[in-house]
C-alpha positions as a printed NumPy array, in Angstrom:
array([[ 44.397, -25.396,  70.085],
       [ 45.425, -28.698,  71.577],
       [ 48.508, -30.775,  70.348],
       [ 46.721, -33.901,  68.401],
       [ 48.2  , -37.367,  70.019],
       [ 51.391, -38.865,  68.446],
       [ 50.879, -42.597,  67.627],
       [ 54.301, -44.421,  66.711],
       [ 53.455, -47.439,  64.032],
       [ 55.859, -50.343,  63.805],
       [ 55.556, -52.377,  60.872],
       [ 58.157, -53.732,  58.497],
       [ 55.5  , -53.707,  55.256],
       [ 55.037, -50.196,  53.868],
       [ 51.634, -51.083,  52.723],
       [ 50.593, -51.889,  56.432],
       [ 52.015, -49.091,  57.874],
       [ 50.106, -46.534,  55.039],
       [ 46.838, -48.428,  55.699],
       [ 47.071, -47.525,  59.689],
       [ 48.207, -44.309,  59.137],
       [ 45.258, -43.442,  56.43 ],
       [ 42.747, -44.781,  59.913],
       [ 44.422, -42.138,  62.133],
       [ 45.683, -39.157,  59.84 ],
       [ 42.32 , -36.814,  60.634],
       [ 42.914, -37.341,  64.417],
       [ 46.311, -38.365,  65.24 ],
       [ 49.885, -37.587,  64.574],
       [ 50.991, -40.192,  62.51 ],
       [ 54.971, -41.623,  62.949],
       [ 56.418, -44.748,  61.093],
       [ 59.549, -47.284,  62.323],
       [ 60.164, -50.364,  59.683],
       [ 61.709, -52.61 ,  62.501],
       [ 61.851, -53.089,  65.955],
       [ 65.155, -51.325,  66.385],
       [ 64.228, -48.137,  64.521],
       [ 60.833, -47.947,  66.565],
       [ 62.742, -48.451,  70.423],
       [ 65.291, -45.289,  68.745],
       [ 62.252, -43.189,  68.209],
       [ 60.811, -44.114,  71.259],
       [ 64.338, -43.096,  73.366],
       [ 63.868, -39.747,  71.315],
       [ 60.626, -38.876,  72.274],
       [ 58.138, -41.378,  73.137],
       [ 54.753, -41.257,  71.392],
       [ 51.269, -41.149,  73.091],
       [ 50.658, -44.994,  71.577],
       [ 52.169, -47.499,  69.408],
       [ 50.78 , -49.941,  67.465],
       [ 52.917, -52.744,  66.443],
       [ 53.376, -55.588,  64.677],
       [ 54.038, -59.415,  65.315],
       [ 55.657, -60.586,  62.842],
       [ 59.104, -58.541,  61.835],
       [ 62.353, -59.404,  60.475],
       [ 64.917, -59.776,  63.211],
       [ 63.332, -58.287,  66.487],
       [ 59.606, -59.252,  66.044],
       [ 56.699, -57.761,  67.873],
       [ 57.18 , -59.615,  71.051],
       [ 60.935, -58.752,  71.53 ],
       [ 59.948, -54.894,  71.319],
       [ 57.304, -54.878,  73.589],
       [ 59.411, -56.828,  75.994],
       [ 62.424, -53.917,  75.708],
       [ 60.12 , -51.095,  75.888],
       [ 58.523, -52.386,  79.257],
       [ 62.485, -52.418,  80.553],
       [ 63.373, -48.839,  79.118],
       [ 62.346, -46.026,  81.365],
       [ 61.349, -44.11 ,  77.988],
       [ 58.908, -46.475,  76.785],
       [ 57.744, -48.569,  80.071],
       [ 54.908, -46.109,  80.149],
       [ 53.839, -46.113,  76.807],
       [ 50.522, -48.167,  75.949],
       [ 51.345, -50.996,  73.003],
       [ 48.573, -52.516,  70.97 ],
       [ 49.805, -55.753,  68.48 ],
       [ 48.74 , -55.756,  65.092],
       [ 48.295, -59.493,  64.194],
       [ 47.003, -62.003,  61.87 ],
       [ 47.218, -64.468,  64.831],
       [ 43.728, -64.885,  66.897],
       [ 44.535, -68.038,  68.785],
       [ 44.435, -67.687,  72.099],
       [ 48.42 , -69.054,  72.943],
       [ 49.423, -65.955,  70.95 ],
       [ 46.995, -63.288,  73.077],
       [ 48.371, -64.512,  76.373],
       [ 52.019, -64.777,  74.911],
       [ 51.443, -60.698,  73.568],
       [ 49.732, -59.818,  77.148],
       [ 52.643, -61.292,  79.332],
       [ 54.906, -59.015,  76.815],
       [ 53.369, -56.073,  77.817],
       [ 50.631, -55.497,  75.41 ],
       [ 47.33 , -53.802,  75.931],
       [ 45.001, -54.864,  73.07 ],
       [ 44.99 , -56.406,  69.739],
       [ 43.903, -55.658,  66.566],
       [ 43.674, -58.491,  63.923],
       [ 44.416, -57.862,  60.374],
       [ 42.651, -57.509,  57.524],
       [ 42.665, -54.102,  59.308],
       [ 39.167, -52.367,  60.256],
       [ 39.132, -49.146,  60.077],
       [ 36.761, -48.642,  62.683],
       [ 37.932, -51.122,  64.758],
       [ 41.64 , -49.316,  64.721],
       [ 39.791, -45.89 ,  65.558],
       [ 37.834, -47.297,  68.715],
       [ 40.795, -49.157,  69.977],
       [ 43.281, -46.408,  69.73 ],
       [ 40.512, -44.094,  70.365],
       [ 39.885, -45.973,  73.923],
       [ 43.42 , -46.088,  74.763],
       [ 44.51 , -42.444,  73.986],
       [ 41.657, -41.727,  76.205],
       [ 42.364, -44.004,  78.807],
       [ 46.247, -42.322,  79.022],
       [ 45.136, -38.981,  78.662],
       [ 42.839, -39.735,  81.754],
       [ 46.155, -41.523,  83.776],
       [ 47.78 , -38.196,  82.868],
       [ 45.112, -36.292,  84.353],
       [ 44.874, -38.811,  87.989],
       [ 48.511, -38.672,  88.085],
       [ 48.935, -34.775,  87.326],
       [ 45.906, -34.468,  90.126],
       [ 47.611, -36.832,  92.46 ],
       [ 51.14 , -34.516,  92.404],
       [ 49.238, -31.447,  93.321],
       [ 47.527, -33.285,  95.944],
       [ 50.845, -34.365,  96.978],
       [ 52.407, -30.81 ,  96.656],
       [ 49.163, -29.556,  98.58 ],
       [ 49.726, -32.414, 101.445],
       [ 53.117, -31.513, 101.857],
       [ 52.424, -27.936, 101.5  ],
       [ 49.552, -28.486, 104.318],
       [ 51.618, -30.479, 106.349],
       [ 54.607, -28.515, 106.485],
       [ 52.113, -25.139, 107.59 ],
       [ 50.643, -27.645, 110.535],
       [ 54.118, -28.12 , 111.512],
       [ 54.949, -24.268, 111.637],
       [ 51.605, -23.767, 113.306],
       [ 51.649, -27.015, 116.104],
       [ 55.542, -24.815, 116.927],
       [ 53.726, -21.635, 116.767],
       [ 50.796, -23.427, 119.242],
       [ 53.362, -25.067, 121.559],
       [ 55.444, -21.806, 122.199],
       [ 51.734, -20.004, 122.555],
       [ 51.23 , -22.589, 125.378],
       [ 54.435, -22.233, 127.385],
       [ 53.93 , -19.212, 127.02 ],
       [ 50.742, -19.311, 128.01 ],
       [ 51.475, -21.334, 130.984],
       [ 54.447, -18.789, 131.885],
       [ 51.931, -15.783, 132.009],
       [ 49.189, -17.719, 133.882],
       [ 52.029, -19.101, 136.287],
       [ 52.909, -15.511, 137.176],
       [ 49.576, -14.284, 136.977],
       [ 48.144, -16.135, 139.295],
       [ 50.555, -14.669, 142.255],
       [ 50.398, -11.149, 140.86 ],
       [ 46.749, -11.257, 141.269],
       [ 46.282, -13.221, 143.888],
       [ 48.998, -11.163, 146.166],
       [ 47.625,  -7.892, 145.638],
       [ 43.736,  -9.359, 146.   ],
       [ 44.784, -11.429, 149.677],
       [ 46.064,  -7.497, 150.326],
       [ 42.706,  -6.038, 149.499],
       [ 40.275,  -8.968, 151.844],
       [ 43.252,  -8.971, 154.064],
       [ 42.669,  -5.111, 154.815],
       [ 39.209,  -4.563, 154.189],
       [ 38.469,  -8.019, 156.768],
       [ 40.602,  -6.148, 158.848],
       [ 38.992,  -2.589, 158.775],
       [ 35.485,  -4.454, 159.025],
       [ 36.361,  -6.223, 162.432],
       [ 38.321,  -3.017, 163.813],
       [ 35.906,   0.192, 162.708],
       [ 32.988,   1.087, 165.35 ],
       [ 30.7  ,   2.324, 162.503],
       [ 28.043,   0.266, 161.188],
       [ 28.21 ,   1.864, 158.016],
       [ 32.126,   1.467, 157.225],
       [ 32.115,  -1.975, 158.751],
       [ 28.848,  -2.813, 155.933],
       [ 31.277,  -0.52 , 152.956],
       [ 34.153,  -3.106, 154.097],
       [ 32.398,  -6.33 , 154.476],
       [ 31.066,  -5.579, 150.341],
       [ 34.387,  -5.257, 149.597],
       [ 35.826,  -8.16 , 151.128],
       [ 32.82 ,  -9.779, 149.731],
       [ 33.432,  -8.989, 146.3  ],
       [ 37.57 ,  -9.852, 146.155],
       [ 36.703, -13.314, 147.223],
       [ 34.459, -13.253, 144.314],
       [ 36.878, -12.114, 142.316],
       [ 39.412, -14.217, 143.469],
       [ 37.09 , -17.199, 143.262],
       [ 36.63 , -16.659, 139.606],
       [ 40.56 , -16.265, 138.639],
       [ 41.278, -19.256, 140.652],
       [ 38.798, -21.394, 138.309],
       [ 40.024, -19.41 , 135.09 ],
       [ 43.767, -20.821, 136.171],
       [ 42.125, -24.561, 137.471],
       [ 40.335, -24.814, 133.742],
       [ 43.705, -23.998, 132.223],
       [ 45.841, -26.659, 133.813],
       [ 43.158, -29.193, 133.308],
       [ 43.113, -28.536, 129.996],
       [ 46.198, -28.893, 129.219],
       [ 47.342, -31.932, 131.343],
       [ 49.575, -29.654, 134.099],
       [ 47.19 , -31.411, 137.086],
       [ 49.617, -34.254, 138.675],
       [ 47.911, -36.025, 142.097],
       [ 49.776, -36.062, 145.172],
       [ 49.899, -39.208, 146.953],
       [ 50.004, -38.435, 150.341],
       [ 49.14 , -40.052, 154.251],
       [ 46.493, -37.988, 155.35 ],
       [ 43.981, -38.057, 158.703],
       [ 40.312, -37.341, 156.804],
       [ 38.816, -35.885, 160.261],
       [ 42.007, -33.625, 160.247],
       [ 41.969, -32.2  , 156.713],
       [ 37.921, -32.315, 156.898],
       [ 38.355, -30.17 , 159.892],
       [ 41.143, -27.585, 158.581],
       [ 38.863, -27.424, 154.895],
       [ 35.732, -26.542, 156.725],
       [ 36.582, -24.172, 159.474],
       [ 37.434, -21.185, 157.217],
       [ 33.822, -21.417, 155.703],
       [ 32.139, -21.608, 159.106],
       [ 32.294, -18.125, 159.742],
       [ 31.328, -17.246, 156.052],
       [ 28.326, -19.174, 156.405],
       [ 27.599, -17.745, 159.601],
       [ 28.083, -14.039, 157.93 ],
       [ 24.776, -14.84 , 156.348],
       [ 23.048, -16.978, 158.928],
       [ 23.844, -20.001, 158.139],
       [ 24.734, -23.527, 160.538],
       [ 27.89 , -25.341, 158.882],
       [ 27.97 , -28.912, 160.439],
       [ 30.254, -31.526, 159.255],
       [ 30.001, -35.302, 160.495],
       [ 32.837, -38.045, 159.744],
       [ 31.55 , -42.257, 159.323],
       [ 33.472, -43.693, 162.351],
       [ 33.559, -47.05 , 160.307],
       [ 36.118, -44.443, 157.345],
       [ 39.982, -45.443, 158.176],
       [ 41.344, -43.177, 160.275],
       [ 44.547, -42.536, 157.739],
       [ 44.038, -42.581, 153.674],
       [ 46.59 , -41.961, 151.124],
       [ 45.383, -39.46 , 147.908],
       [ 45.962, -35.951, 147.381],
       [ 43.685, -33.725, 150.352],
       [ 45.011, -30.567, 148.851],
       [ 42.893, -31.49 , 145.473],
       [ 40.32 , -33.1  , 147.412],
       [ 40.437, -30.1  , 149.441],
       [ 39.263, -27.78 , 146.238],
       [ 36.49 , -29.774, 145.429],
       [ 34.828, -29.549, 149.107],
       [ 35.463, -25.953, 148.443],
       [ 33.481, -25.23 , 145.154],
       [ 30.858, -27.511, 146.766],
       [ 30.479, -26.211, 150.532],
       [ 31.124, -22.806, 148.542],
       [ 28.248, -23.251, 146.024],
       [ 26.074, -24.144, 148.835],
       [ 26.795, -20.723, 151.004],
       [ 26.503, -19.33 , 147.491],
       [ 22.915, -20.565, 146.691],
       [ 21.303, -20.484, 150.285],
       [ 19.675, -17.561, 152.588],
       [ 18.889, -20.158, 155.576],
       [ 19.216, -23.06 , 157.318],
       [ 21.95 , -25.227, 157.463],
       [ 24.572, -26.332, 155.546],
       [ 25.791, -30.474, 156.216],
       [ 28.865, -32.129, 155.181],
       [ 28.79 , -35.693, 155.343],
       [ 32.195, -38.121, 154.811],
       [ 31.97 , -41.778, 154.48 ],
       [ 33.036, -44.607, 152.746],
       [ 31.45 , -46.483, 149.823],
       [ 31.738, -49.776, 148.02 ],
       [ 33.658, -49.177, 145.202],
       [ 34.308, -51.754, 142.263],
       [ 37.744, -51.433, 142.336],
       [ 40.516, -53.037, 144.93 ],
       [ 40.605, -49.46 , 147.225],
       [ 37.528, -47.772, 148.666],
       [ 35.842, -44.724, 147.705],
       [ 35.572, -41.427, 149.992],
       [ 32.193, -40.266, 149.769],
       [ 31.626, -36.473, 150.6  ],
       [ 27.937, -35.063, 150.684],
       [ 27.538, -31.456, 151.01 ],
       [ 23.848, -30.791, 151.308],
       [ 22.108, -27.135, 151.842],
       [ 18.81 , -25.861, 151.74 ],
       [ 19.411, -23.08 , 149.134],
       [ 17.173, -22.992, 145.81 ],
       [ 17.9  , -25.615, 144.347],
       [ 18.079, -26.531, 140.678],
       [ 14.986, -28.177, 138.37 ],
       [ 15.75 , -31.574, 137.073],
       [ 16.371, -31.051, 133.588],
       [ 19.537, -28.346, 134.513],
       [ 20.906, -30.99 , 136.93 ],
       [ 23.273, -33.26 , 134.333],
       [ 24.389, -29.435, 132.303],
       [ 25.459, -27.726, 135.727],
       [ 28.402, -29.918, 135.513],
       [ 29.529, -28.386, 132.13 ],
       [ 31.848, -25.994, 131.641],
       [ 30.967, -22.118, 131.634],
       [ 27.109, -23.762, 132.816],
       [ 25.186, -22.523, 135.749],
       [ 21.891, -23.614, 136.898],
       [ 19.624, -20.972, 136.184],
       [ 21.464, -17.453, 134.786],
       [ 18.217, -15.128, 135.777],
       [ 18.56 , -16.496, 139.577],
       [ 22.596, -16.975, 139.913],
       [ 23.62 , -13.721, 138.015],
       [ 23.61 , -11.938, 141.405],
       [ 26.113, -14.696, 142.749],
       [ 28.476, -14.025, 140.423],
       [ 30.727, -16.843, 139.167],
       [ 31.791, -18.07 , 135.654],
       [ 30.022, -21.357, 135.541],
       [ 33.052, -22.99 , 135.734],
       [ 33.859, -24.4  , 139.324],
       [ 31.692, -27.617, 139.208],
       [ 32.989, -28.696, 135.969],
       [ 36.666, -27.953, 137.694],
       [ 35.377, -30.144, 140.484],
       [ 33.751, -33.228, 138.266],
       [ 37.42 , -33.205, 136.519],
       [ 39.192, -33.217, 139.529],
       [ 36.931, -36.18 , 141.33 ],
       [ 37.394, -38.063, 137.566],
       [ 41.537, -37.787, 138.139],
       [ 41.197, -39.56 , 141.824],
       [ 39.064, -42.081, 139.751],
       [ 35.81 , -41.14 , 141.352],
       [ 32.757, -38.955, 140.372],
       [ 30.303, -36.252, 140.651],
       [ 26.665, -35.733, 141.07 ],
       [ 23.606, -33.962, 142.655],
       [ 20.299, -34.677, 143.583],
       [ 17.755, -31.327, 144.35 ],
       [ 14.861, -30.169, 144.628],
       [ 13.936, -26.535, 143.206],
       [ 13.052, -24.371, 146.747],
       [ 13.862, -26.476, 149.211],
       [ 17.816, -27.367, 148.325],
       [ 20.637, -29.44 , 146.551],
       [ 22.784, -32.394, 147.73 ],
       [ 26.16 , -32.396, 145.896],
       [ 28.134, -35.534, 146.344],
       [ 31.785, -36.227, 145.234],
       [ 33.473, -39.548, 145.371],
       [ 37.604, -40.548, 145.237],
       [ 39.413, -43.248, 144.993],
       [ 42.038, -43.315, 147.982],
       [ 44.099, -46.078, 149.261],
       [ 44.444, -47.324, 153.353],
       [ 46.645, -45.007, 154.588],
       [ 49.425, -45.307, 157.277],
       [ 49.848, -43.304, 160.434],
       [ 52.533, -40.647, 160.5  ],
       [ 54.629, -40.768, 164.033],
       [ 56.474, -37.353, 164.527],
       [ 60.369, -38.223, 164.053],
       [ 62.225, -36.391, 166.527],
       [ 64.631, -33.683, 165.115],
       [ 67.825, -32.805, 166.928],
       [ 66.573, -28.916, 167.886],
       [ 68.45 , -25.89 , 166.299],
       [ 66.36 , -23.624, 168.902],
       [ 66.052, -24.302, 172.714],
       [ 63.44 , -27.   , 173.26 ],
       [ 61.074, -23.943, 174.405],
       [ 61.445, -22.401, 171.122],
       [ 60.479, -25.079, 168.837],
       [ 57.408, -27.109, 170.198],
       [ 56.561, -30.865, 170.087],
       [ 54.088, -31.164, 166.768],
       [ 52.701, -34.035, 168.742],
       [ 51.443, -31.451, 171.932],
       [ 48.435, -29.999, 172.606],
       [ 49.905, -26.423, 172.273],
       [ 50.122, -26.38 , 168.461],
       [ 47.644, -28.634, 167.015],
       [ 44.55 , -26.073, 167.653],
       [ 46.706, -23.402, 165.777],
       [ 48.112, -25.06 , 163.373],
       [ 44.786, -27.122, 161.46 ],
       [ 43.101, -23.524, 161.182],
       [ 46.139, -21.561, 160.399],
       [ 46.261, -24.277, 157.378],
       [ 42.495, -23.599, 156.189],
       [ 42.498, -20.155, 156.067],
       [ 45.744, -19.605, 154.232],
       [ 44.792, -22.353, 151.596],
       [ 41.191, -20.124, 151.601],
       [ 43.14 , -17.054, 151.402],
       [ 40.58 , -16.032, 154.161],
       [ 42.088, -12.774, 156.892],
       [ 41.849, -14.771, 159.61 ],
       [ 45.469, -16.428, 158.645],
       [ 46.664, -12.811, 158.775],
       [ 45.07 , -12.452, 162.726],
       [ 46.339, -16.403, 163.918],
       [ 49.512, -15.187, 162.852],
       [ 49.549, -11.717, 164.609],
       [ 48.297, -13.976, 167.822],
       [ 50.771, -16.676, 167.515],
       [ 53.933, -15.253, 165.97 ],
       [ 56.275, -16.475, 168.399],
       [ 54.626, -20.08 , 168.454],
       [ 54.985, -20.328, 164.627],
       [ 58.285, -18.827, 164.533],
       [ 59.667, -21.561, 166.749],
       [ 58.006, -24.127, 164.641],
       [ 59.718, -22.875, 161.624],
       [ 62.785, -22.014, 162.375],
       [ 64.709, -20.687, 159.889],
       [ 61.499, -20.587, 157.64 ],
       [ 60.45 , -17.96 , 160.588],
       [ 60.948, -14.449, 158.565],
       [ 60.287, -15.247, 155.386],
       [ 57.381, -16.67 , 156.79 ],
       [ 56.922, -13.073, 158.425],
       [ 57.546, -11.134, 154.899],
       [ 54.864, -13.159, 153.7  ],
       [ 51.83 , -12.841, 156.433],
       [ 52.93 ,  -9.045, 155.996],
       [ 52.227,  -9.091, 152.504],
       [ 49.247, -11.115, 152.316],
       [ 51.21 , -13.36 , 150.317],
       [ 48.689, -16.365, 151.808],
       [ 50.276, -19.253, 149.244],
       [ 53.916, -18.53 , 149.51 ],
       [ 53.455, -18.523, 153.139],
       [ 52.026, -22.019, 153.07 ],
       [ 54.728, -23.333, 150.975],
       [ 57.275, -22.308, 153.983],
       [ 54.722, -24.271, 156.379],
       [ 55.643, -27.435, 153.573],
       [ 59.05 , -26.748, 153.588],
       [ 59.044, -26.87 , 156.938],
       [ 57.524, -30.234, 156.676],
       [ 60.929, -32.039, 155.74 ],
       [ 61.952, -31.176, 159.446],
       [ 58.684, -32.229, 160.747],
       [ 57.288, -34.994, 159.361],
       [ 54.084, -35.098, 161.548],
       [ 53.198, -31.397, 159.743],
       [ 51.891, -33.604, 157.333],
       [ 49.304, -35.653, 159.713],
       [ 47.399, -32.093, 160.42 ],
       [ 47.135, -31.314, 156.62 ],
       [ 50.146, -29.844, 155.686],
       [ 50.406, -31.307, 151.8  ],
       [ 51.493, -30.067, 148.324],
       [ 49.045, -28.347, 146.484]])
């Protein structure tokens, strides 16, 4: 049963005070004051749901209550209707700046006094309720708020951690796998039995699949969560085109396909981007299209375009005549975990996520993506990037810590046509890095110096990426490394 509303009347006249309490007595809690002091004492004791009170008193009158009970923390809250005999309107506003909330003229009304007091219990009961409603939302808030703290602490560790496993994932699996093509590319080329060499060429066939796909898991990752920063680097396109290509030529050829590549004489000679990301792109693009075609030919086209901006744009087609993909796939391809056509591409394997790894990659170097096809008779993927003029790179000549026979001018013709291959095919992970090597130890070894055997451990191991970081490091003593492709990945 629920406590009945205490209303506080403050009255000097007896009779008054009887005649308000008689109004109230079935529904309220009736308690009496008989001047202003004794009502603000009650008040300070426990402060009533409402008080009605009167104007004219003895002493303190009406006004001069109101005005100390909106100053005392006890009462400040506390609604305060006047009981007057004065109407005019000088005495409403005077009661209102006070602190009052209503009126009720005398003679007294009984159901006027009920309605009024009836209205205003209400009306507090209801600010009870908002403001009871508005803590627990509070309390919830903070409550909420404090558990997305814990959890956005909980997320971030997840994410370094995250990025710890995928960091050392990436060369656990990609180690053992360059082992795996390394050998198998090997015991294709070396066995005389058509058989084996066919058992070895599926399995070579099948870790570059495989290493394909955890390569775009790890891509996805960093993209997503902002680890991707651009080189800026001096670069020769007809070099780097040259030393991306020529690891897929052979792959191509594998299934009887003509890889051609042609370079705009009117592009700069030297631009300055990041290669080793534009690099990846003309991968999953010249790699799609060996993917997706059983003839023909395969062309790569560079150029430049008009851009809007101040620099130009590098425009790279890559056009095949593979299957091609119907009109209405062409905009979702570039999704992620999307592939053209899943009844005709499940035999290609892939996770659908390379060209959406590529469009995100051409959208950091502040170009694009796109493809126009036709379904049977082939696709024609084009990328563009924003790069700016590059400057030549002269070969600075280094004070030799190995006779001058043992360490080779970068600028000769003796290491140029190893070196831009060599490049390719350990950024492709592809055996023939392995075989370059074998054929060109002492060559290399000069060039790198005291890079030389842990250059060695790592060709042994099929370790493909460590052994191009020692080709970078070796780029600080070398400068013109860096004009045949040589760049941070």
């Amino acid at each position: 049963m629920s406590t009945p509303p205490l209303v506080l009347v403050i009255d000097d006249l007896p009779q008054n005070v009887e005649i308000l309490g008689e109004c109230l007595s079935d529904t309220c809690e009736i308690q009496c004051a008989f001047s202003g002091p004794e009502g603000l004492a009650l008040v300070a004791a426990a402060p009533p749901d409402l008080i009605l009170l009167d104007v004219m008193m003895p002493g303190m009158d009406g006004y001069a209550v109101c005005d100390r009970l909106r100053r005392d923390p006890h009462g400040q809250e506390v609604p305060v209707i006047f009981v007057t005999a004065k109407n005019d309107a000088e005495s409403e506003s005077r009661a209102l700046a006070a602190g009052a909330v209503d009126f009720i003229h005398k003679p007294i009304n009984r159901d006027v006094v009920r309605a009024r007091v009836g209205l205003h219990l209400t009306l507090k009961a209801r600010e009870r309720e908002l403001r009871a409603i508005n803590a627990e939302l509070e309390r919830r808030v903070e409550e909420r708020t404090r558990d997305l703290r814990d959890a956005l602490v909980r997320a971030e560790s997840a994410h370094r951690a995250k990025s710890r496993f995928l960091a050392n994932i990436n060369h656990e699996l990609r180690t053992p796998m360059n082992a795996i093509l390394g050998l198998s590319d090997l015991l294709a080329r070396q066995t005389g039995e058509p058989g084996w060499r066919e058992r070895a060429g599926k399995i070579a066939a099948a870790g570059r699949q495989l290493l394909g796909v955890i390569d775009d898991i790890i891509a996805m990752s960093d993209l997503e969560a902002g680890r991707i920063e651009l080189d800026s680097v001096d670069f020769a396109p007809a070099d780097w085109l040259e030393a991306t290509l020529v690891p897929w030529r052979e792959r191509a050829a594998a299934k009887g396909l003509a890889l051609e590549w042609t370079l705009d004489p009117a592009l700069p000679a030297w631009l300055r981007g990041d290669p080793a990301r534009l690099g990846q792109v003309l991968d999953i693009l010249v790699g799609n299209a060996v993917k997706f075609s059983e003839q023909g030919r395969i062309q790569v086209r560079a150029r430049a375009e008009a851009g809007s901006g101040r620099d130009p744009l590098l425009r790279i087609e890559v056009e095949d005549q593979g299957i091609g993909i119907e009109a209405e796939r062409q905009a979702a391809i570039f999704d992620i975990f999307e592939q053209a056509d899943n009844s005709r591409t499940r035999r290609h394997g892939g996770a659908g996520l390379g060209l959406a790894i590529a469009g995100q990659w051409a959208e950091l170097m502040g170009g694009g993506i796109g493809v126009h096809s036709t379904p049977g008779r082939g696709s024609l993927f084009w990328t563009t990037s924003r790069l700016e003029p590059g400057t030549a790179i002269t070969p600075v000549p280094v004070p030799p810590a190995h006779p001058p026979a043992a360490r080779p001018s970068l600028d000769g013709q003796q290491i140029r046509p190893v070196l831009v291959p060599l490049i390719g095919f350990l950024a492709g992970g592809d055996i023939q890095a392995y075989m370059i090597w074998e054929k060109n130890g002492p060559l290399l070894d000069g060039l790198l110096g005291e890079c030389a055997p842990a250059f060695g451990e790592a060709m042994r191991n099929f370790d493909f990426l460590a052994a191009l970081g020692y080709l970078r490091e070796a780029r600080a003593a070398f400068p013109g490394l860096e004009a045949d492709g040589v760049h941070g990945g």
